[in-house]
Backbone bond lengths (Angstrom), bond angles and torsions (degrees), N, CA, C in turn:
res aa  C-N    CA-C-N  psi(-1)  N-CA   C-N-CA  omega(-1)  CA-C   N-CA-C  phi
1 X - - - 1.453 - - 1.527 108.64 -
2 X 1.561 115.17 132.75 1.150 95.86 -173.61 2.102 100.96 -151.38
3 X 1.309 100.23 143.66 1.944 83.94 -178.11 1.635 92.06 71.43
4 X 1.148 109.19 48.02 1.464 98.83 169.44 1.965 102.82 -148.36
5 X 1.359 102.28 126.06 1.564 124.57 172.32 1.371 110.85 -89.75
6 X 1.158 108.24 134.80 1.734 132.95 164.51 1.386 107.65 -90.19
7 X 1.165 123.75 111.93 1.492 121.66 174.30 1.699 121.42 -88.66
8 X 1.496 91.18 -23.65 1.452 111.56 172.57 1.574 124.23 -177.85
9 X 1.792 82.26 112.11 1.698 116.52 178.01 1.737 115.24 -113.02
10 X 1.222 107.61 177.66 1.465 125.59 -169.65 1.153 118.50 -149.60
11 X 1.299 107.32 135.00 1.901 105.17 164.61 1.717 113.26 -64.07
12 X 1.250 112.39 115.54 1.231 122.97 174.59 1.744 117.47 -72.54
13 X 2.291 96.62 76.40 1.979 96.55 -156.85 1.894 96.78 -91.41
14 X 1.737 103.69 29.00 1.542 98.37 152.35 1.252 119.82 -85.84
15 X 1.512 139.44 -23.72 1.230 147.17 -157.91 1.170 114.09 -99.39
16 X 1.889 131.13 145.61 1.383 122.56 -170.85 1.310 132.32 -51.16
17 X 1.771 86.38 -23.38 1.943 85.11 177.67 1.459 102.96 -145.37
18 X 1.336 125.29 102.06 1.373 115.44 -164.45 1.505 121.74 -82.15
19 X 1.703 103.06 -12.05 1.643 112.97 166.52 1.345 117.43 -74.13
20 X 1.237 124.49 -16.99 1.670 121.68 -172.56 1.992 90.89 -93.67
21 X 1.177 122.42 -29.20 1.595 129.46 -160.33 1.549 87.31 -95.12
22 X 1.351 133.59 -68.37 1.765 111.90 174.95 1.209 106.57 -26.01
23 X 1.994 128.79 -67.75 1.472 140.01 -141.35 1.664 73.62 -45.00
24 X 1.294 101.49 -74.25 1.795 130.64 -148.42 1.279 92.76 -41.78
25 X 1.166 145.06 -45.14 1.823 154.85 -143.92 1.365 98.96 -81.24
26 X 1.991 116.66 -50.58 0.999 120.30 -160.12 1.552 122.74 -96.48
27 X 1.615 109.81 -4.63 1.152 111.54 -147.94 1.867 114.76 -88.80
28 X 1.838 97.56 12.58 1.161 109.90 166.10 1.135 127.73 -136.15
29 X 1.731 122.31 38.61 1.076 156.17 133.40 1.408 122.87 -55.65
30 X 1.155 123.81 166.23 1.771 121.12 -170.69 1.454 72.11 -134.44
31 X 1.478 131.88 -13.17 1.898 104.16 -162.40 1.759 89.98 -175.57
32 X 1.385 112.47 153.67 1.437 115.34 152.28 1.611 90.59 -157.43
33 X 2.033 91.02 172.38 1.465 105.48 148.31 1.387 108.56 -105.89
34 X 1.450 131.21 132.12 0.891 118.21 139.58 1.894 152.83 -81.34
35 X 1.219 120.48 149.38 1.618 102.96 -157.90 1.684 96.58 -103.24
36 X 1.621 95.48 168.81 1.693 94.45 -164.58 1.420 91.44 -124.80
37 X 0.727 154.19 86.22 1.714 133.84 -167.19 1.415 127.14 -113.44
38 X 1.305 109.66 5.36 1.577 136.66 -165.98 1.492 97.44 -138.63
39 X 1.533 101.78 164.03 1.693 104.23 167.17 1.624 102.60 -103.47
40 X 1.351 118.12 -0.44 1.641 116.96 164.26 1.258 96.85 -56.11
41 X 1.476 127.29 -86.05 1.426 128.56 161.20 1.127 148.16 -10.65
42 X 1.293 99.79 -29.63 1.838 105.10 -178.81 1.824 80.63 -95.73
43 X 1.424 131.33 -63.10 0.652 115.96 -160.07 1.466 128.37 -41.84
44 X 1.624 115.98 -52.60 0.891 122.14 177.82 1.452 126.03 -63.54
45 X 1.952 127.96 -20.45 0.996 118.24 -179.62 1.885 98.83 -81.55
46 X 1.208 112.64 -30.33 1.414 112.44 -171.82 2.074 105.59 -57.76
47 X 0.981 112.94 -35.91 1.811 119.19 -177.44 1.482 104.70 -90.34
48 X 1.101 119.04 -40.94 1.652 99.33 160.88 1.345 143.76 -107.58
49 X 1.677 96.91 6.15 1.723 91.45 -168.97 1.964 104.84 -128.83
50 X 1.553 97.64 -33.10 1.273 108.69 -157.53 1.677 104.31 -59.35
51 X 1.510 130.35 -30.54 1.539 109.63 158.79 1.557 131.77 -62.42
52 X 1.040 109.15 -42.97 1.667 103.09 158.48 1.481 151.98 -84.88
53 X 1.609 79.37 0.06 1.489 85.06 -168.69 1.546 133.85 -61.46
54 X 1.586 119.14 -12.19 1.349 134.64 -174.96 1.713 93.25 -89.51
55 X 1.476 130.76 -15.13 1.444 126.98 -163.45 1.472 94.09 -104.77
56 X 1.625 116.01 -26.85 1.640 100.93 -169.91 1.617 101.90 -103.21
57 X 1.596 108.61 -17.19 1.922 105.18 -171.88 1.538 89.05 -128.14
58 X 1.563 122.35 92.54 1.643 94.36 177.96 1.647 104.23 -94.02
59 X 0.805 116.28 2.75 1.366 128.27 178.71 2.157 131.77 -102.94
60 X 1.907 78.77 31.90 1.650 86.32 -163.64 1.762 79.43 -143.06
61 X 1.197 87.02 177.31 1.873 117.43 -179.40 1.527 111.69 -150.93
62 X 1.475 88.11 156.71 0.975 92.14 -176.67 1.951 113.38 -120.69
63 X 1.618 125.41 125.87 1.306 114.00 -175.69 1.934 118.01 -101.85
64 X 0.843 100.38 142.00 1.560 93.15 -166.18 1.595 109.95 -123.95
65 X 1.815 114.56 120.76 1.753 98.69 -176.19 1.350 103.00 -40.39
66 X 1.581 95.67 153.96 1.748 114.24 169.61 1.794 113.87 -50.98
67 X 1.705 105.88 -42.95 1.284 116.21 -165.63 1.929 111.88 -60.20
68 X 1.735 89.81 -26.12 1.762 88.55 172.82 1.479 121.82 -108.57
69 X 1.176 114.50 9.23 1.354 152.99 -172.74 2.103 99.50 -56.16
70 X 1.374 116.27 27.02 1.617 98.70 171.86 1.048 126.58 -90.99
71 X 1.027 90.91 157.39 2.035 125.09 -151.58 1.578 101.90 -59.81
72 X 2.072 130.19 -26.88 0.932 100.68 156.11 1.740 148.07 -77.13
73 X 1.755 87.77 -13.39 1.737 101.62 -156.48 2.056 83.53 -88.91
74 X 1.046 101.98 -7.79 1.670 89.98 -175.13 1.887 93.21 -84.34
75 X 1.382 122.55 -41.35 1.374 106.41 -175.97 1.224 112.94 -76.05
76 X 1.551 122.37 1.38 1.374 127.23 -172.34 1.578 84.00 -72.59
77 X 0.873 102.35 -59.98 2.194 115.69 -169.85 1.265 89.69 -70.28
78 X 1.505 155.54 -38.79 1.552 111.28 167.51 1.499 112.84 -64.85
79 X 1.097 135.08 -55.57 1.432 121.13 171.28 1.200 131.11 19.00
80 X 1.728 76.38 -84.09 1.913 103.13 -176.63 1.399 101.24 -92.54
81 X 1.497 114.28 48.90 1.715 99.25 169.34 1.329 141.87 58.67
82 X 1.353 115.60 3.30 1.365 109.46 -173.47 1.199 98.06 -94.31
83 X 1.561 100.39 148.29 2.028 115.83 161.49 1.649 111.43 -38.76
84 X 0.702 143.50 -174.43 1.516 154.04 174.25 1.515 117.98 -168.61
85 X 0.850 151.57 123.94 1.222 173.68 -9.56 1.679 138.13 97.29
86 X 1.045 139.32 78.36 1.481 136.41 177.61 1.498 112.00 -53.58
87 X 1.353 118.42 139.56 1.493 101.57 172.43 1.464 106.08 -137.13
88 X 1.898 119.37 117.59 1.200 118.75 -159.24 1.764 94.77 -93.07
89 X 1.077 117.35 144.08 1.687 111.38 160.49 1.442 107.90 -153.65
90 X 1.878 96.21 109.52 1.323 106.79 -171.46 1.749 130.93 -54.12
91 X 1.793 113.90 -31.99 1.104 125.90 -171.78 1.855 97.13 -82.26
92 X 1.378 123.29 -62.36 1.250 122.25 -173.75 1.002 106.13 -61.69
93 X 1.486 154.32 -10.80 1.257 140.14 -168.98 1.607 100.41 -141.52
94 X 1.398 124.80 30.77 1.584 130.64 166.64 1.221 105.35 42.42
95 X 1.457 142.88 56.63 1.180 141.45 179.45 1.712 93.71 -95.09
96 X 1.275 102.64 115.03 1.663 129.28 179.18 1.596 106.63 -94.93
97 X 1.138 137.48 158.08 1.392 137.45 165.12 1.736 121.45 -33.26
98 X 1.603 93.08 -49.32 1.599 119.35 -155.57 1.657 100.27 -75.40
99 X 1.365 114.61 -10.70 1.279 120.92 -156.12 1.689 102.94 -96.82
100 X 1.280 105.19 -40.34 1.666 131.58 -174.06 1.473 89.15 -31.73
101 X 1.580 141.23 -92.68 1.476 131.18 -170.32 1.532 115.87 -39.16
102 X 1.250 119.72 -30.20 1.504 102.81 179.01 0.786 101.28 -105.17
103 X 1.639 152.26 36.53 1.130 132.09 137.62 1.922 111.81 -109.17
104 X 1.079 118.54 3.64 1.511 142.70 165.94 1.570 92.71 -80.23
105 X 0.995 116.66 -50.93 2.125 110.63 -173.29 1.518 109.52 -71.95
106 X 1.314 116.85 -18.25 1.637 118.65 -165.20 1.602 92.59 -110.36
107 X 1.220 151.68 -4.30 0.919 147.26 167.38 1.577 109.84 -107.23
108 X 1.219 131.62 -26.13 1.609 103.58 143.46 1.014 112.95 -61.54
109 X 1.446 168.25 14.46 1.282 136.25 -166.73 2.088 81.68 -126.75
110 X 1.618 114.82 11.80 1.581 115.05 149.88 1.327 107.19 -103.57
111 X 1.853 99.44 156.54 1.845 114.61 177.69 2.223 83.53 -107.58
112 X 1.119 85.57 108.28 1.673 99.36 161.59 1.412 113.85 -139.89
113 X 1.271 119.50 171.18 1.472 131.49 166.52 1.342 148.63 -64.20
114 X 1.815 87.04 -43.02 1.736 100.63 -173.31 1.609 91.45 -165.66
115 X 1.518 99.77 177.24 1.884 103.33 -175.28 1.603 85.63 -121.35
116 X 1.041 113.51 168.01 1.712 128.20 159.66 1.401 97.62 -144.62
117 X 1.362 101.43 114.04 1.999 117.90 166.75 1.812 105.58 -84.14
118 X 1.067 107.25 138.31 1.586 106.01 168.18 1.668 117.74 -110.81
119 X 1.573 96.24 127.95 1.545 112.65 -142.33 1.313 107.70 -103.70
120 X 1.312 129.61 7.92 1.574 139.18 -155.84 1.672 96.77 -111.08
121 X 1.584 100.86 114.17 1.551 95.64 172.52 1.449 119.25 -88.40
122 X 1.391 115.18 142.65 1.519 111.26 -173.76 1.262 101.34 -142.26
123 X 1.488 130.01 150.72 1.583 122.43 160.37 1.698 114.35 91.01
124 X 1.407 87.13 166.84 1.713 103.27 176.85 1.178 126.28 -80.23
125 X 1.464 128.53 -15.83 1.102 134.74 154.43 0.930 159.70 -39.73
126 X 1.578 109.66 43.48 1.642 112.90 -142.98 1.374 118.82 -89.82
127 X 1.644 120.24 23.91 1.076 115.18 147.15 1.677 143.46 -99.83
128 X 1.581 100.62 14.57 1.507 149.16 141.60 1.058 127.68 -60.93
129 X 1.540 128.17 -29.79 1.166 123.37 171.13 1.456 121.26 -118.43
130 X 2.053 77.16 96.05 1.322 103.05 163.80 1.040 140.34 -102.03
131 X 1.514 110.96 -0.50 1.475 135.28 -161.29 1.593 121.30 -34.55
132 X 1.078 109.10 -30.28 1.503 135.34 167.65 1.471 111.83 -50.67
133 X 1.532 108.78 -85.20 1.340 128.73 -168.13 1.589 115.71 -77.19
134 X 1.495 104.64 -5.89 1.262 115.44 179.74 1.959 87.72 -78.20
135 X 1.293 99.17 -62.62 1.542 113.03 -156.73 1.582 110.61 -47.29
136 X 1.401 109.39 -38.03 1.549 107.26 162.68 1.123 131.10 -67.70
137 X 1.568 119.21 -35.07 1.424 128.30 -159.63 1.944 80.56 -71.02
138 X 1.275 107.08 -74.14 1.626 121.74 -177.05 1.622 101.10 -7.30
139 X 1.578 111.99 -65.45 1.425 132.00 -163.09 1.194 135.78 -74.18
140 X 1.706 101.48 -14.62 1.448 132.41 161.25 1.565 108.82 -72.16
141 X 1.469 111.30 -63.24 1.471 129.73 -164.92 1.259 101.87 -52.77
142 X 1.662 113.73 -63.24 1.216 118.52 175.68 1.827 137.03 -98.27
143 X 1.467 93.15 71.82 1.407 107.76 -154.60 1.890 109.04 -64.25
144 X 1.477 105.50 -16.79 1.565 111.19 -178.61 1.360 95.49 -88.31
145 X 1.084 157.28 13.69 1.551 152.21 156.08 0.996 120.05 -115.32
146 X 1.146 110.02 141.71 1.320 119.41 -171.21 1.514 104.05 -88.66
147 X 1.250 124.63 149.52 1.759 143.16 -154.15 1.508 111.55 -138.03
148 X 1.587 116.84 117.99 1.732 112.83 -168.50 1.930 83.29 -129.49
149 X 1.022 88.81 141.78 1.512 130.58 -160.64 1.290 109.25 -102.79
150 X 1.629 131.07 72.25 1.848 123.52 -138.66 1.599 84.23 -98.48
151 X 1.747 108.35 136.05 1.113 121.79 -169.80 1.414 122.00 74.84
152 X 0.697 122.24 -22.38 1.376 127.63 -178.23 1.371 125.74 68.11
153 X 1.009 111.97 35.00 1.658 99.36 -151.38 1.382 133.02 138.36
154 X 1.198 103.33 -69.36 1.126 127.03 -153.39 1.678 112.41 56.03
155 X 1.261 103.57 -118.25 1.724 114.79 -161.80 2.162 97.46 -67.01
156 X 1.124 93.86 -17.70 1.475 110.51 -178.46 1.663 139.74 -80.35
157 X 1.848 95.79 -3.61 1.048 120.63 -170.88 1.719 127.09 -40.89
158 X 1.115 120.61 -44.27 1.441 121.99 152.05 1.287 129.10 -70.96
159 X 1.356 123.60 -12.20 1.336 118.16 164.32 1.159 112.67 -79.18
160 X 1.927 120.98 -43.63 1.515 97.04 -176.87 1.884 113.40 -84.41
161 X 1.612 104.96 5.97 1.479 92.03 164.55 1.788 136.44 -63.47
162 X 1.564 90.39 -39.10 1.278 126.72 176.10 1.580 106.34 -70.17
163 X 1.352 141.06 -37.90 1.330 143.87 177.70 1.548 115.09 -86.68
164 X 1.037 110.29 -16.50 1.588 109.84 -177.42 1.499 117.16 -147.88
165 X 1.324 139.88 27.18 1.379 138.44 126.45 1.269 133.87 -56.46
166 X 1.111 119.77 14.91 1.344 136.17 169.68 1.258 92.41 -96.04
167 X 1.243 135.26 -39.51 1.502 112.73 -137.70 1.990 78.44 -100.81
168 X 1.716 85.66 157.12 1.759 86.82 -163.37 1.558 100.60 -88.68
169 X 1.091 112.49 -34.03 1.731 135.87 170.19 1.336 138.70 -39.27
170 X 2.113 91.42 -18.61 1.213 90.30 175.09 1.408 121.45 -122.83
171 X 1.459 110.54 162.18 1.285 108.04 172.44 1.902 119.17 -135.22
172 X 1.339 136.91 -159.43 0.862 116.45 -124.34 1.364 95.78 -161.06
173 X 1.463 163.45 139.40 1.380 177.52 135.65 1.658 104.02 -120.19
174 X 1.569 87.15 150.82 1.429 112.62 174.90 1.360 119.13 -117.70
175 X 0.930 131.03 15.75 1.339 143.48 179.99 1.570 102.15 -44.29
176 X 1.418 115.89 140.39 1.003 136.87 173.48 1.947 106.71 70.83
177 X 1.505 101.26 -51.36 1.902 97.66 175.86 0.764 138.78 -51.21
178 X 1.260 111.60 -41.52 1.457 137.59 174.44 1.404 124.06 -43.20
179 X 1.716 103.77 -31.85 1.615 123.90 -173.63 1.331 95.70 -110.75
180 X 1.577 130.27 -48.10 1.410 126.43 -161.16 1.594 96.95 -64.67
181 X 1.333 123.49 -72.10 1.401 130.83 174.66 1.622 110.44 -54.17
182 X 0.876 131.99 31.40 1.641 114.04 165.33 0.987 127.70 -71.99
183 X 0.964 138.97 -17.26 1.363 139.83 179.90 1.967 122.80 -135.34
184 X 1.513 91.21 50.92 1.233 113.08 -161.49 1.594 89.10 -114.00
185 X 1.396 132.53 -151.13 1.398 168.55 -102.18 1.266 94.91 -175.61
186 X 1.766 123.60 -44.31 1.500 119.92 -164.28 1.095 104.83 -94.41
187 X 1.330 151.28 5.22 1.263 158.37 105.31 1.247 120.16 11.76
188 X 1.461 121.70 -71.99 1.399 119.16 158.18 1.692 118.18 -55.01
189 X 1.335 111.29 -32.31 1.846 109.15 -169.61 1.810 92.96 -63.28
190 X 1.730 117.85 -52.27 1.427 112.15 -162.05 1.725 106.18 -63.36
191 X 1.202 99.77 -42.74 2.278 89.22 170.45 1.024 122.00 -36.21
192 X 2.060 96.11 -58.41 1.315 83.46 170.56 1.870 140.92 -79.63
193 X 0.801 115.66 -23.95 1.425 132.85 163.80 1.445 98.85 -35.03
194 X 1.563 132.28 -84.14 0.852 148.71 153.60 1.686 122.31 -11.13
195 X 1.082 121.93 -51.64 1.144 138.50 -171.22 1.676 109.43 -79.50
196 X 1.489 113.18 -17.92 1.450 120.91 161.99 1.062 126.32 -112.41
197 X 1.542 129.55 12.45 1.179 139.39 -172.55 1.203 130.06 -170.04
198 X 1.453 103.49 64.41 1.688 120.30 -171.02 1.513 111.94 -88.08
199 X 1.569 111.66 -11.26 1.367 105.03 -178.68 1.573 104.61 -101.52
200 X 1.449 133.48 17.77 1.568 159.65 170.18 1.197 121.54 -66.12
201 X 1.753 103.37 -56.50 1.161 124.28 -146.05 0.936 136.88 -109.81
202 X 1.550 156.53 112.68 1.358 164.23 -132.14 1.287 116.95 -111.67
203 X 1.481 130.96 109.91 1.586 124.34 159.48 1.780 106.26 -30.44
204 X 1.349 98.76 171.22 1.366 96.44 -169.84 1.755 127.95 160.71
205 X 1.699 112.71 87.54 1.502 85.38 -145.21 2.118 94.91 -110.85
206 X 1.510 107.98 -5.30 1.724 83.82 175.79 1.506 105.12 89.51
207 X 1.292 122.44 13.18 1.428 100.47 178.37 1.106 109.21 -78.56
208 X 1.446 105.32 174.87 1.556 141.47 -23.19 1.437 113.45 -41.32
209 X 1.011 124.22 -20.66 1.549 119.83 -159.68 1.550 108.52 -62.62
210 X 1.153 125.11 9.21 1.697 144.97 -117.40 1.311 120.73 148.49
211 X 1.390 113.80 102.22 1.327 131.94 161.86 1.542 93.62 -35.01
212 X 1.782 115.83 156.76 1.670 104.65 173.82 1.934 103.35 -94.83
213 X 1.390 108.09 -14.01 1.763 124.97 -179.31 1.446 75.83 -73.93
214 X 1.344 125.57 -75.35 1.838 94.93 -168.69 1.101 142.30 -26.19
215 X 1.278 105.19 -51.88 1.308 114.80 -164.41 1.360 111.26 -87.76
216 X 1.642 125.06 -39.88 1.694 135.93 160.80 1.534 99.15 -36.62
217 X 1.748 131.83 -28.89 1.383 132.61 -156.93 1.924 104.19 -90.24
218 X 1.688 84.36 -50.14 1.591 91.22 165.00 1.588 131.99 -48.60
219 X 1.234 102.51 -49.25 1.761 112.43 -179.44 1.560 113.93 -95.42
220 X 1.353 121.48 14.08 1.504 143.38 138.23 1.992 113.32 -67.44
221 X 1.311 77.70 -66.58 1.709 85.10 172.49 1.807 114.58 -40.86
222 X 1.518 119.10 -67.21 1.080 125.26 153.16 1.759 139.57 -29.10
223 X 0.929 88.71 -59.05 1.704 111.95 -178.77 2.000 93.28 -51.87
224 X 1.654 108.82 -60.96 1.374 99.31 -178.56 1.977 115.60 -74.55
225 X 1.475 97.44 -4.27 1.715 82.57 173.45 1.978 102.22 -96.82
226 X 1.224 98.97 -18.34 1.806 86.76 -171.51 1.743 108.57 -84.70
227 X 1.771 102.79 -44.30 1.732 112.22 -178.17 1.093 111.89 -107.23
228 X 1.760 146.58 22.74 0.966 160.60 -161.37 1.756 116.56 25.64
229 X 1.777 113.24 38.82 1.225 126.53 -163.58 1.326 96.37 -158.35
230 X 1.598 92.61 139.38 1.450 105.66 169.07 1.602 131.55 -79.31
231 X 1.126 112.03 29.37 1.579 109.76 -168.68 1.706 98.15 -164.36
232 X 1.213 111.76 133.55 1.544 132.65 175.63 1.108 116.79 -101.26
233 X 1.572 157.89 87.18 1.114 150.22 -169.98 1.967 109.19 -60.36
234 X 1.430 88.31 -53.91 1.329 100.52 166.93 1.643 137.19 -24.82
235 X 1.801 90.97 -62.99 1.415 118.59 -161.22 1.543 85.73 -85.32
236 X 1.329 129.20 -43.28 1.361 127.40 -159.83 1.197 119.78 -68.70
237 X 1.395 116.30 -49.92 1.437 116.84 179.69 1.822 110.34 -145.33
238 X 1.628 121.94 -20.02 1.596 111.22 -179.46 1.099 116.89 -93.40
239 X 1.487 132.18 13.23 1.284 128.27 179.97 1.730 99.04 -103.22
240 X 1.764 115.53 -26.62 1.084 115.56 169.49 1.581 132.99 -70.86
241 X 1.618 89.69 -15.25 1.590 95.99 164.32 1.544 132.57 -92.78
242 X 1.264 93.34 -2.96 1.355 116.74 -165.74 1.946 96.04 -100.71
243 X 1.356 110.58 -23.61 1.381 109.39 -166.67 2.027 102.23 -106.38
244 X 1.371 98.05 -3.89 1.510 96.46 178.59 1.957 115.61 -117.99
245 X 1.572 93.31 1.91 1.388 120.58 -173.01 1.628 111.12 61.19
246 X 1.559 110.91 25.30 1.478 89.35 176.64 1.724 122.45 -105.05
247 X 1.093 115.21 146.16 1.290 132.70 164.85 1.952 110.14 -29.97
């Protein structure tokens, strides 16, 4: 694999050693974000990775839930250069409608890069799933950042194409859908999705939840039904440079 970006990976903290299995995960990547979404996670990337990490990945970021998101450990990571990242997730972190302005006021008062909303509806909670109206409000508010949209959707994939291609800010990964839904109905929605918005959209596979050969296999599959080609330059690696501002 090669010229290929991770838009969104994970420490795999089922496995005996999840620092030797990241190295191994990443080490044929040109770039990822990684997500923080636990304080297992933060913890653990902060004790083994967070001093080097701009010297061994300079071409990756790092996104961190909002809820662990403080204002010193984020300037700790400007310091040392790394990207930084907000990471909203409506179901794990009960983000309700009513909540959206105060959590827009507490995130200016962070210096980060970009937001990542998580777009996959799951559960009974349906006053949690806002993923939608979160993702605009987010993209409106914060019109100088750029905004990635993880999963896209999910089962929803043409609706949030249709609701938010206007907005210039945002962009777009399939991580995890792409594989969970394959053999669904939404199959046809991601071609098409895809098929209008290749300069949007981010490789992106969610591991562990997802082999990363899975999912590179999935958006192969795609790539030849939307551009009649197996390979996205775009999706693969220049939309990720374009969405993390690096050179």
């Amino acid at each position: 694999m090669s010229k290929v970006f991770d838009s969104h990976i994970h420490f795999n903290m089922k496995v005996n050693n999840p620092i030797e299995d990241f190295k191994e995960q990443t080490k044929n990547l040109d770039g990822f974000i990684l997500i923080l979404n636990n304080s297992e996670e933060k913890n653990l990337f902060e004790d083994e990775f967070l001093e080097n990490f701009e010297v061994l990945y300079p071409l990756s970021a790092i996104a961190i839930n909002y809820e662990l998101a403080a204002s010193q450990f984020i300037e700790r990571m400007r310091n040392l250069k790394i990207k930084i990242g907000i990471k909203l997730h409506p179901r794990l972190s009960n983000i309700s409608i009513d909540k959206f302005k105060l959590i827009a006021k507490n995130l200016e008062k962070l210096n980060f890069d970009f937001i990542i909303v998580d777009c996959f509806y799951y559960g009974s909670s349906l006053e949690t799933h806002t993923n939608l109206e979160l993702s605009i409000f987010i993209a409106k508010y914060f019109k100088d950042h750029k905004i990635l949209l993880a999963h896209g959707g999910g089962h929803k994939v043409l609706e949030f194409m249709l609701f938010t291609r206007d907005l210039e800010n945002v962009y777009y990964d399939f991580s995890f859908t792409i594989a969970y839904l394959r053999n669904t109905s939404i199959w046809l929605d991601l071609i098409n999705f895809f098929r209008f918005n290749e300069e949007k959209i981010l490789f992106g596979s969610d591991y562990p939840e997802f082999k990363i050969s899975q999912i590179r296999t999935c958006y192969i599959e795609v790539f030849n039904e939307a551009y009649n080609r197996s390979t996205s330059e775009n999706v693969e690696y220049l939309n990720f440079r374009k969405f993390l501002e690096v050179e």
